[in-house]
OpenMM code with the backbone's topology and positions (N, CA, C; nanometers):
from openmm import Vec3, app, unit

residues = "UNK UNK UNK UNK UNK UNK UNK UNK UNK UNK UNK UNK UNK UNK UNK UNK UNK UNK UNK UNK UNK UNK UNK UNK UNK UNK UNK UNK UNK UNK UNK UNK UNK UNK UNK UNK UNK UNK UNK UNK UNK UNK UNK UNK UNK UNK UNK UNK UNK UNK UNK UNK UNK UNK UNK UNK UNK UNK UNK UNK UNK UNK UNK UNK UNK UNK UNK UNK UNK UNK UNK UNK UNK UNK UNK UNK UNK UNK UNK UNK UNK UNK UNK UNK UNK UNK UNK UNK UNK UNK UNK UNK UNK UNK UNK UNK UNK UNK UNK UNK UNK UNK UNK UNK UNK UNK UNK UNK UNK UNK UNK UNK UNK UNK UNK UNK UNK UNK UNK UNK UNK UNK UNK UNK UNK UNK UNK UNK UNK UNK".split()
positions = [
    Vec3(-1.3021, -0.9387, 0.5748),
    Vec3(-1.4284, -0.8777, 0.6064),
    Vec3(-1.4201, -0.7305, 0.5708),
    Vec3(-1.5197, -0.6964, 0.4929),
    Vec3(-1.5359, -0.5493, 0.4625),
    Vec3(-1.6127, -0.4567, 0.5511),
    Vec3(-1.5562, -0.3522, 0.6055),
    Vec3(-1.6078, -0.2567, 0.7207),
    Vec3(-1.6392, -0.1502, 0.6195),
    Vec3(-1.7629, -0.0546, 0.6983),
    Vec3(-1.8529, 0.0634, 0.6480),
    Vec3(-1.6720, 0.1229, 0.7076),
    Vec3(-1.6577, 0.2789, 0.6225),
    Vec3(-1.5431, 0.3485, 0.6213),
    Vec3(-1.5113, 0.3973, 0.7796),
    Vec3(-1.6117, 0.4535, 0.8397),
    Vec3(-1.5946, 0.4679, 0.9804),
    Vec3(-1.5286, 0.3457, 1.0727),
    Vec3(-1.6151, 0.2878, 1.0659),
    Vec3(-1.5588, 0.1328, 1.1785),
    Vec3(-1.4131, 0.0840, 1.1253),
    Vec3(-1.4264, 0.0820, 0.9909),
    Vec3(-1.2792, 0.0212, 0.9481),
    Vec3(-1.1375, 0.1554, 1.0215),
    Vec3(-1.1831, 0.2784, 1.0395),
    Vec3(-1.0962, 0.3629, 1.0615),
    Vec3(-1.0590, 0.3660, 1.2412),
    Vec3(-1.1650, 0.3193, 1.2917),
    Vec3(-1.1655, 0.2770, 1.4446),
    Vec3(-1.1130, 0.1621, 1.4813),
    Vec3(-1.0973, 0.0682, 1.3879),
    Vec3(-1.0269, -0.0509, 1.4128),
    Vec3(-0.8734, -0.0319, 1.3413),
    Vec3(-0.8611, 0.0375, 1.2609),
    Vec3(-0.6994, 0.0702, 1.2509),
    Vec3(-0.7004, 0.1759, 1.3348),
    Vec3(-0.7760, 0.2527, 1.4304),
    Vec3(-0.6845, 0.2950, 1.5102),
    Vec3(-0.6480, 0.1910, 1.6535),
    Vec3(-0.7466, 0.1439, 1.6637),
    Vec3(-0.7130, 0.0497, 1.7684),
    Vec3(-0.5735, -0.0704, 1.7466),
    Vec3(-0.6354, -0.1292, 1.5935),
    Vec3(-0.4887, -0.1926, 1.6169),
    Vec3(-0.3641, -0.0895, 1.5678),
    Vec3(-0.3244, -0.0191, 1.5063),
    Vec3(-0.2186, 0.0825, 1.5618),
    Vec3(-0.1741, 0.1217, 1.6868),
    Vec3(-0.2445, 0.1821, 1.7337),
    Vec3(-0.2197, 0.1883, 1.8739),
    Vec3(-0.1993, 0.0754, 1.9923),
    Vec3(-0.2749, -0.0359, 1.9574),
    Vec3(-0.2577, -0.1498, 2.0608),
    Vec3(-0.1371, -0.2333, 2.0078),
    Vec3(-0.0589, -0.2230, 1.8854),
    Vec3(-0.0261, -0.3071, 1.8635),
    Vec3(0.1567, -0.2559, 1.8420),
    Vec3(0.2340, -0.3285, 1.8688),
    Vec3(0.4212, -0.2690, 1.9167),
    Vec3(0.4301, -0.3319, 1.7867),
    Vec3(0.3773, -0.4333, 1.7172),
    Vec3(0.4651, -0.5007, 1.5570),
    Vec3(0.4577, -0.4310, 1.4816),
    Vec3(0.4425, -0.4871, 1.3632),
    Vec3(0.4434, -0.4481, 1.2069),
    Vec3(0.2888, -0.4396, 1.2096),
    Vec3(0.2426, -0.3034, 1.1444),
    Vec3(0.1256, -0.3384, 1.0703),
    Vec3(0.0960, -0.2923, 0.8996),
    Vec3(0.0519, -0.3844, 0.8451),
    Vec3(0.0823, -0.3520, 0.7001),
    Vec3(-0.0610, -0.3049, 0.6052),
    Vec3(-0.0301, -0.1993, 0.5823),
    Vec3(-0.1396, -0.1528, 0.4862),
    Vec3(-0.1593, -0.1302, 0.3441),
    Vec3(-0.2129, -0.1866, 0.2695),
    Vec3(-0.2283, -0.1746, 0.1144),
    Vec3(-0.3238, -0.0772, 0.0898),
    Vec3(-0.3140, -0.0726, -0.0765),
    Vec3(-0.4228, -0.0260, -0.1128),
    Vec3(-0.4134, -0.0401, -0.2666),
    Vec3(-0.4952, -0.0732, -0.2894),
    Vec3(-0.5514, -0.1218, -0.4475),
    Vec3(-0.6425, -0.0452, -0.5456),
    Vec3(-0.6742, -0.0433, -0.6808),
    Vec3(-0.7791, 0.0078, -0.7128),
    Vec3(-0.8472, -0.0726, -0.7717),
    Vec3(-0.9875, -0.0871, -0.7388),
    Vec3(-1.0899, -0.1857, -0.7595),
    Vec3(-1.1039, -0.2001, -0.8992),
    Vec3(-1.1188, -0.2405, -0.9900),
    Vec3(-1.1562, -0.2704, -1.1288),
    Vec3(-1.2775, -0.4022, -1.1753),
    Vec3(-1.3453, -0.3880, -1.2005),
    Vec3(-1.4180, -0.4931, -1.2186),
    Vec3(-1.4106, -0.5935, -1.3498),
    Vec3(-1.4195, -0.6794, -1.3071),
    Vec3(-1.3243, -0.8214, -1.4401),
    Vec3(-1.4783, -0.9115, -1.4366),
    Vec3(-1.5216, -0.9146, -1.5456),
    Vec3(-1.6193, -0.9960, -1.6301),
    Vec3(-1.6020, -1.1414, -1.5286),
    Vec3(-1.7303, -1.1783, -1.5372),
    Vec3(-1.7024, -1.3722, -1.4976),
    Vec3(-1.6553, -1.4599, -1.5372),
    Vec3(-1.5609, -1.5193, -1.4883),
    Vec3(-1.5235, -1.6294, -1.5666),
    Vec3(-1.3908, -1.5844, -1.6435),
    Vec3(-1.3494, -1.4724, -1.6069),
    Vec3(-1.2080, -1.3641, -1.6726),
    Vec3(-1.1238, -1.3758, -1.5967),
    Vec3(-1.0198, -1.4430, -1.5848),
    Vec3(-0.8921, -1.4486, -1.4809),
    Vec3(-0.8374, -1.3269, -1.5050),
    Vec3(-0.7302, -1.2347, -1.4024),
    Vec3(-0.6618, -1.0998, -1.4939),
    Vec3(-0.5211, -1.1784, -1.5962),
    Vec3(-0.4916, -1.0901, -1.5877),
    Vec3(-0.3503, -1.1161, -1.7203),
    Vec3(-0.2012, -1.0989, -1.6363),
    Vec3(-0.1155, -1.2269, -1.6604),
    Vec3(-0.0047, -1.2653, -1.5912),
    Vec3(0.0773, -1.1603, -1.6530),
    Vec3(0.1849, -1.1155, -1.5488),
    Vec3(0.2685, -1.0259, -1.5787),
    Vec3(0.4099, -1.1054, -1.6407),
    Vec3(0.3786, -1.2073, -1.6547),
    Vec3(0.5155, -1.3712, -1.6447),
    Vec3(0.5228, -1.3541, -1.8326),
    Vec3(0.5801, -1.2737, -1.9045),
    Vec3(0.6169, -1.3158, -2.0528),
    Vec3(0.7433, -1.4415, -2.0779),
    Vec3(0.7923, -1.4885, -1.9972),
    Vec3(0.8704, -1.5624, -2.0061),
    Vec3(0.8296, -1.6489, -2.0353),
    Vec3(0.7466, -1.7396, -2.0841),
    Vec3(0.6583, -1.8722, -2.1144),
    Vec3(0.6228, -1.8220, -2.2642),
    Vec3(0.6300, -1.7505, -2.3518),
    Vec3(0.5964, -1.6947, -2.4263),
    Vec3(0.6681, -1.7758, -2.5336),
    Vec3(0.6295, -1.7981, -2.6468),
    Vec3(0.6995, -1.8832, -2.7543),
    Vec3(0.7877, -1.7598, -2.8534),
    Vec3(0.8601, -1.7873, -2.9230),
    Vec3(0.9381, -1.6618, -3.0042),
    Vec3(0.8560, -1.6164, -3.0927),
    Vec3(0.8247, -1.5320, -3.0975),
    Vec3(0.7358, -1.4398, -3.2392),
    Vec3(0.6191, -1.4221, -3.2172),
    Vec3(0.5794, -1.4316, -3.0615),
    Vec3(0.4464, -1.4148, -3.0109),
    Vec3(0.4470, -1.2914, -2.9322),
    Vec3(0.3713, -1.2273, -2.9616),
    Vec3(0.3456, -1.0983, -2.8438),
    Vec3(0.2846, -1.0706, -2.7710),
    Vec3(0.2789, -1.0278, -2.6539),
    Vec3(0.1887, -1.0242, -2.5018),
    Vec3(0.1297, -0.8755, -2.5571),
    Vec3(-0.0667, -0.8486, -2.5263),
    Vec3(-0.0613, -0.7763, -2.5286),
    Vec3(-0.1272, -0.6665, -2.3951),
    Vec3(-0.0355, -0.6873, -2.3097),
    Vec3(-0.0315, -0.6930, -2.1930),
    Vec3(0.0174, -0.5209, -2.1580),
    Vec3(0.1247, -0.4771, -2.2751),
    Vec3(0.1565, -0.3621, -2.2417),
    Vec3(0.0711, -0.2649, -2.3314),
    Vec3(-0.0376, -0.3482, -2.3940),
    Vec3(-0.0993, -0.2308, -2.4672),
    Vec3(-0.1926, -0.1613, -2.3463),
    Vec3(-0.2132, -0.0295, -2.3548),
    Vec3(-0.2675, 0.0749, -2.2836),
    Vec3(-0.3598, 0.1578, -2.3108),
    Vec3(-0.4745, 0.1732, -2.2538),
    Vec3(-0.5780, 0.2235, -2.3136),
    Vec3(-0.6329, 0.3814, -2.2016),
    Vec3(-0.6600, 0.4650, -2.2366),
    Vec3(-0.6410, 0.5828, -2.1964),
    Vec3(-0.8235, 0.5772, -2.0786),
    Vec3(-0.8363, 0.5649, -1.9846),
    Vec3(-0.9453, 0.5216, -1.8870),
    Vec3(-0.9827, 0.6349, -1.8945),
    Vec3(-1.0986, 0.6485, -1.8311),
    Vec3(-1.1474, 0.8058, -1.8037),
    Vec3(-1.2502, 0.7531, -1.6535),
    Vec3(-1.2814, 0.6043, -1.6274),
    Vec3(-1.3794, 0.6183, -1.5448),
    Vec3(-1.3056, 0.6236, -1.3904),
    Vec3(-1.3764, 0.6408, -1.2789),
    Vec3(-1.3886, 0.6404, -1.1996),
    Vec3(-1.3573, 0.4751, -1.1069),
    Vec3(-1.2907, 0.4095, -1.0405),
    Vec3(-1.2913, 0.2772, -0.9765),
    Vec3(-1.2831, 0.3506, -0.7979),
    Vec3(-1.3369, 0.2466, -0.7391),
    Vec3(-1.3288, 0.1994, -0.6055),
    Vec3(-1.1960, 0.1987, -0.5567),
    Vec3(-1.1316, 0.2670, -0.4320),
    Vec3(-1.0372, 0.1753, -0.3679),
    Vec3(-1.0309, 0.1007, -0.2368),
    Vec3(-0.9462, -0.0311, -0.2573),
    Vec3(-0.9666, -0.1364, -0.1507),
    Vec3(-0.9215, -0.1085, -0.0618),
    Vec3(-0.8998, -0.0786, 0.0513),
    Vec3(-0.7508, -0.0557, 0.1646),
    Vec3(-0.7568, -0.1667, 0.2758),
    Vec3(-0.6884, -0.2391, 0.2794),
    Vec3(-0.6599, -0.3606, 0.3402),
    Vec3(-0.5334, -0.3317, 0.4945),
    Vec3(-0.5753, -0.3636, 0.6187),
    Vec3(-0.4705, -0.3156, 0.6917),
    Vec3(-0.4752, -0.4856, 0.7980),
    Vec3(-0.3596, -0.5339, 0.8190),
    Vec3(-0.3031, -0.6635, 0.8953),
    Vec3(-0.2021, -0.6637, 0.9956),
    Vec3(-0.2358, -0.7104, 1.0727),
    Vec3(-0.1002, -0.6842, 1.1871),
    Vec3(-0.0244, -0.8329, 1.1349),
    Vec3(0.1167, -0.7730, 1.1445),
    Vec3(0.2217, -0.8399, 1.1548),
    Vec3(0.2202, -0.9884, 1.2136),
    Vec3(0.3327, -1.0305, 1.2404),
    Vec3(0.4021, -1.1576, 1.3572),
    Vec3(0.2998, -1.1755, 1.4512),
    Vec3(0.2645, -1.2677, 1.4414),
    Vec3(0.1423, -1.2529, 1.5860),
    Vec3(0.2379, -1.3601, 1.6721),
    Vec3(0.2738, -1.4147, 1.8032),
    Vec3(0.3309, -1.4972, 1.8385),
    Vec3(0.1987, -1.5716, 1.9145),
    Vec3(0.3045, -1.6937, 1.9491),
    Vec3(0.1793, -1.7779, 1.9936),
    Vec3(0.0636, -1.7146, 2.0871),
    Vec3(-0.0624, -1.7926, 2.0527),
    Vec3(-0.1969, -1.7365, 2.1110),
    Vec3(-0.2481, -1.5775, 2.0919),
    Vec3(-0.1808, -1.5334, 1.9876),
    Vec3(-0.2427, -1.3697, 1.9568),
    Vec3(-0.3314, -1.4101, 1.8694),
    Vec3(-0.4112, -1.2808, 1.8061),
    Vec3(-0.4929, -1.2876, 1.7138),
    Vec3(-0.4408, -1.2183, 1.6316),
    Vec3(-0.4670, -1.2747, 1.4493),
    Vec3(-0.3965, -1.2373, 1.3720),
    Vec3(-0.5525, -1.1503, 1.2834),
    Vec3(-0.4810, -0.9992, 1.2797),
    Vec3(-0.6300, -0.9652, 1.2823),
    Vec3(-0.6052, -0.9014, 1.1218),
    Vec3(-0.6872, -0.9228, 1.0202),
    Vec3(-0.6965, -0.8864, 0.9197),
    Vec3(-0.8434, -0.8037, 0.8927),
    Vec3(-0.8493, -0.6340, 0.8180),
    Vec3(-0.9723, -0.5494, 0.7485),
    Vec3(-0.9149, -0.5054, 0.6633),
    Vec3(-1.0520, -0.4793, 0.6086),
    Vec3(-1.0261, -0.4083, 0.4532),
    Vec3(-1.1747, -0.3156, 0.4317),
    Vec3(-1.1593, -0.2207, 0.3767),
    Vec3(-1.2704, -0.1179, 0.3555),
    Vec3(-1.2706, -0.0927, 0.1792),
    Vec3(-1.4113, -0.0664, 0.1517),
    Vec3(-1.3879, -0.0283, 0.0073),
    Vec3(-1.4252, 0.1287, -0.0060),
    Vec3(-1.3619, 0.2225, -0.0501),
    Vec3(-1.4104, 0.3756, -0.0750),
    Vec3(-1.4335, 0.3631, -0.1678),
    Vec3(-1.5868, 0.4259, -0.1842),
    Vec3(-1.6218, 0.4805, -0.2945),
    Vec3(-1.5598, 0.6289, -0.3437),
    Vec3(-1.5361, 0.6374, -0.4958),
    Vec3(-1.4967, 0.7576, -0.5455),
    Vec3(-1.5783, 0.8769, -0.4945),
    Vec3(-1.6552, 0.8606, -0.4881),
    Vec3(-1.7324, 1.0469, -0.4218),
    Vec3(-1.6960, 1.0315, -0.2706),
    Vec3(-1.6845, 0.9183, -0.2135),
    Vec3(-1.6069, 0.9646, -0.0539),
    Vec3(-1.4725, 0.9560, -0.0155),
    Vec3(-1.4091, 0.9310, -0.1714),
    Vec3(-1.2431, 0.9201, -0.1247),
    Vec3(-1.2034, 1.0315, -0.0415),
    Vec3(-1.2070, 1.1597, -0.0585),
    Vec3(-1.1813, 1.3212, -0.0278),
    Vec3(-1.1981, 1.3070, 0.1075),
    Vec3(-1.2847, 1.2504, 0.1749),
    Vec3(-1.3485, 1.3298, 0.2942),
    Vec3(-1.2681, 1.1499, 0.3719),
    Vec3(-1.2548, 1.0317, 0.3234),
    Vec3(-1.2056, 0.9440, 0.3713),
    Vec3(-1.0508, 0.9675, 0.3733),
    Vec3(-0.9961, 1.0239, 0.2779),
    Vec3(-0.8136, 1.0482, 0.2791),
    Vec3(-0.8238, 1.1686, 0.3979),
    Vec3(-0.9195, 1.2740, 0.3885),
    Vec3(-0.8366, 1.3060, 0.4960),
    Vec3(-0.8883, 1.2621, 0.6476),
    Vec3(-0.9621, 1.2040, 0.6773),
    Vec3(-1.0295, 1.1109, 0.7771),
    Vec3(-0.8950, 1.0505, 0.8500),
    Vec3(-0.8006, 0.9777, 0.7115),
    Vec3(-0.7076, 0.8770, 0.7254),
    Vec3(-0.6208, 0.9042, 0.7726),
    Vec3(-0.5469, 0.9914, 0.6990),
    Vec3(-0.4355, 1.0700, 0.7171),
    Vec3(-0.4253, 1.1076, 0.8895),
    Vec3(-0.5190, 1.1784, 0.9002),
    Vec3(-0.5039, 1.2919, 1.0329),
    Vec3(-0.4965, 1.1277, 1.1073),
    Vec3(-0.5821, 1.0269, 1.1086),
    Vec3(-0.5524, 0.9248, 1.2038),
    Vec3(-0.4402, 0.8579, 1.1888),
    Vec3(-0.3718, 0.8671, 1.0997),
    Vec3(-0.2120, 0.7730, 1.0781),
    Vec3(-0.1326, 0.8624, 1.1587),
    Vec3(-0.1316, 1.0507, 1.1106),
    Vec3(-0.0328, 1.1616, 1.1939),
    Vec3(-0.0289, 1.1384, 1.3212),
    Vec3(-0.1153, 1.1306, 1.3902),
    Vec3(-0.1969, 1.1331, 1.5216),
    Vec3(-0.1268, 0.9884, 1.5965),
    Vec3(-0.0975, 0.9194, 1.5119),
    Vec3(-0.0846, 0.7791, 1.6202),
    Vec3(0.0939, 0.7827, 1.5890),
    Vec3(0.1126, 0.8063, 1.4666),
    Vec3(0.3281, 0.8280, 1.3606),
    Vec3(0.3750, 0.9291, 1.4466),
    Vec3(0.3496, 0.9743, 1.5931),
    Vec3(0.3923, 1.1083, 1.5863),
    Vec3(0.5263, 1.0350, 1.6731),
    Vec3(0.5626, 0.9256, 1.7204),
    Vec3(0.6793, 0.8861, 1.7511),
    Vec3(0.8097, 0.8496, 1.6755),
    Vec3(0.7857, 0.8312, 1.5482),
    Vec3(0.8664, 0.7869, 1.4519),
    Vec3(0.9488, 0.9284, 1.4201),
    Vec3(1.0762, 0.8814, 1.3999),
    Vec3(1.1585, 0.9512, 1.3356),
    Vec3(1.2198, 0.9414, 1.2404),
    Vec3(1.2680, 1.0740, 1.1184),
    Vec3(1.2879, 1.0602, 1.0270),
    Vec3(1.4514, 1.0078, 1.0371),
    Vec3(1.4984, 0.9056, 0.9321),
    Vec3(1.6061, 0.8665, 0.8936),
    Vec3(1.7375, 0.9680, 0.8744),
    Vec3(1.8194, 0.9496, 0.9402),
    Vec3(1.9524, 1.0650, 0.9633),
    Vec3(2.0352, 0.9857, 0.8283),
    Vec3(2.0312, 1.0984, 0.7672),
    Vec3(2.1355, 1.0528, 0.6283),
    Vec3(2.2909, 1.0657, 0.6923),
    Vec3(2.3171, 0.9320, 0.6518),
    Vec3(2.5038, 0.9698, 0.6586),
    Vec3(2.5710, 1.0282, 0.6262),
    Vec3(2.6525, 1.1047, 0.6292),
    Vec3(2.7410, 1.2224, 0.5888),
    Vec3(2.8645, 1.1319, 0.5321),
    Vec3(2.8992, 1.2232, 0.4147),
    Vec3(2.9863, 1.1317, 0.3441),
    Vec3(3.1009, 1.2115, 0.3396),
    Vec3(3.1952, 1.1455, 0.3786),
    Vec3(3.3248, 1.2046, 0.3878),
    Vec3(3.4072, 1.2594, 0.2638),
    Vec3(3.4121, 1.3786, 0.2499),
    Vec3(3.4608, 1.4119, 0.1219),
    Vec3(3.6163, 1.4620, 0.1245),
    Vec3(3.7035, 1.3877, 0.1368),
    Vec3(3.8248, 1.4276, 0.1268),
    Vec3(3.9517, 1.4828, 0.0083),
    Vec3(3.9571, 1.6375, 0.0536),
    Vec3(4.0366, 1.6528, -0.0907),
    Vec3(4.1115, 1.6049, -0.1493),
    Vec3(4.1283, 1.5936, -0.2673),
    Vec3(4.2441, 1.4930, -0.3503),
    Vec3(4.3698, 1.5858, -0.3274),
    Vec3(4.5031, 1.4962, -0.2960),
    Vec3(4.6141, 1.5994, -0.2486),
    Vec3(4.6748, 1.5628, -0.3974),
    Vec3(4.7045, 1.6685, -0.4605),
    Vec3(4.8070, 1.6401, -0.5969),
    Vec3(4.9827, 1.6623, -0.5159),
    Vec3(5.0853, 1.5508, -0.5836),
    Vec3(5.1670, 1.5494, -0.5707),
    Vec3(5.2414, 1.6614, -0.6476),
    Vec3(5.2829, 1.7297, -0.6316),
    Vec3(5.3537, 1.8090, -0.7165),
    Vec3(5.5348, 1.8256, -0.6815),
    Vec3(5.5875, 1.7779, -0.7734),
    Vec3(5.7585, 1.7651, -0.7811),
    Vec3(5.7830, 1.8922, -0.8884),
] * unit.nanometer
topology = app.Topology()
chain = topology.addChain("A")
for resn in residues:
    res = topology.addResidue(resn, chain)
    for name in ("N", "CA", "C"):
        topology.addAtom(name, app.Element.getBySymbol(name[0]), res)
């Protein structure tokens, strides 16, 4: 189900906050594909010898696309609700929606801590000398 940008941002804060699991958030950029156009498999391995995918050809875009942002809670155990949204931003409200987002992700992350790198033991090499 697709939420107007507000409501979708009130319901990831709610499930953030209500929720102790995993919650997983994507985000995509919308592109629009003709009818009846499947997209193009990333799988060249099926490919016969002397045939070429032209899959890595690249064409220099200039327009503007939509992005999707999709957010799901985790593990639900028995009798939870497994709650899945997704919002679409339009390009003229990405700006004012990223930082909408942001400040609500800081705001709820402020318990997490950053990863303590291991210290690596650097022991001098002793030369034998006779």
């Amino acid at each position: 189900m697709h939420l107007e940008n507000e409501k979708f941002l009130s319901t990831v804060l709610q499930l953030l906050e209500g929720s102790k699991k995993s919650v997983y958030i994507t985000q995509k950029r919308l592109t629009p594909q003709p009818d009846g156009v499947l997209p193009k498999s990333n799988e060249l391995d099926d490919l016969p010898i002397g045939i070429t995918s032209d899959i890595l050809d690249t064409k220099t875009d200039t327009e503007t696309y939509p992005v999707l942002i999709r957010v799901k809670n985790g593990r639900v155990k028995k009798g939870g609700k497994k709650l899945k949204t997704s919002t679409i931003v339009q390009p003229e409200d990405l700006e004012k929606f990223w930082s909408d987002y942001s400040n609500l992700l800081k705001s709820v992350f402020v318990g997490l801590k950053k990863k303590e790198k291991k210290k690596k033991n650097k022991k001098p090499k002793n030369k034998v000398s006779k």
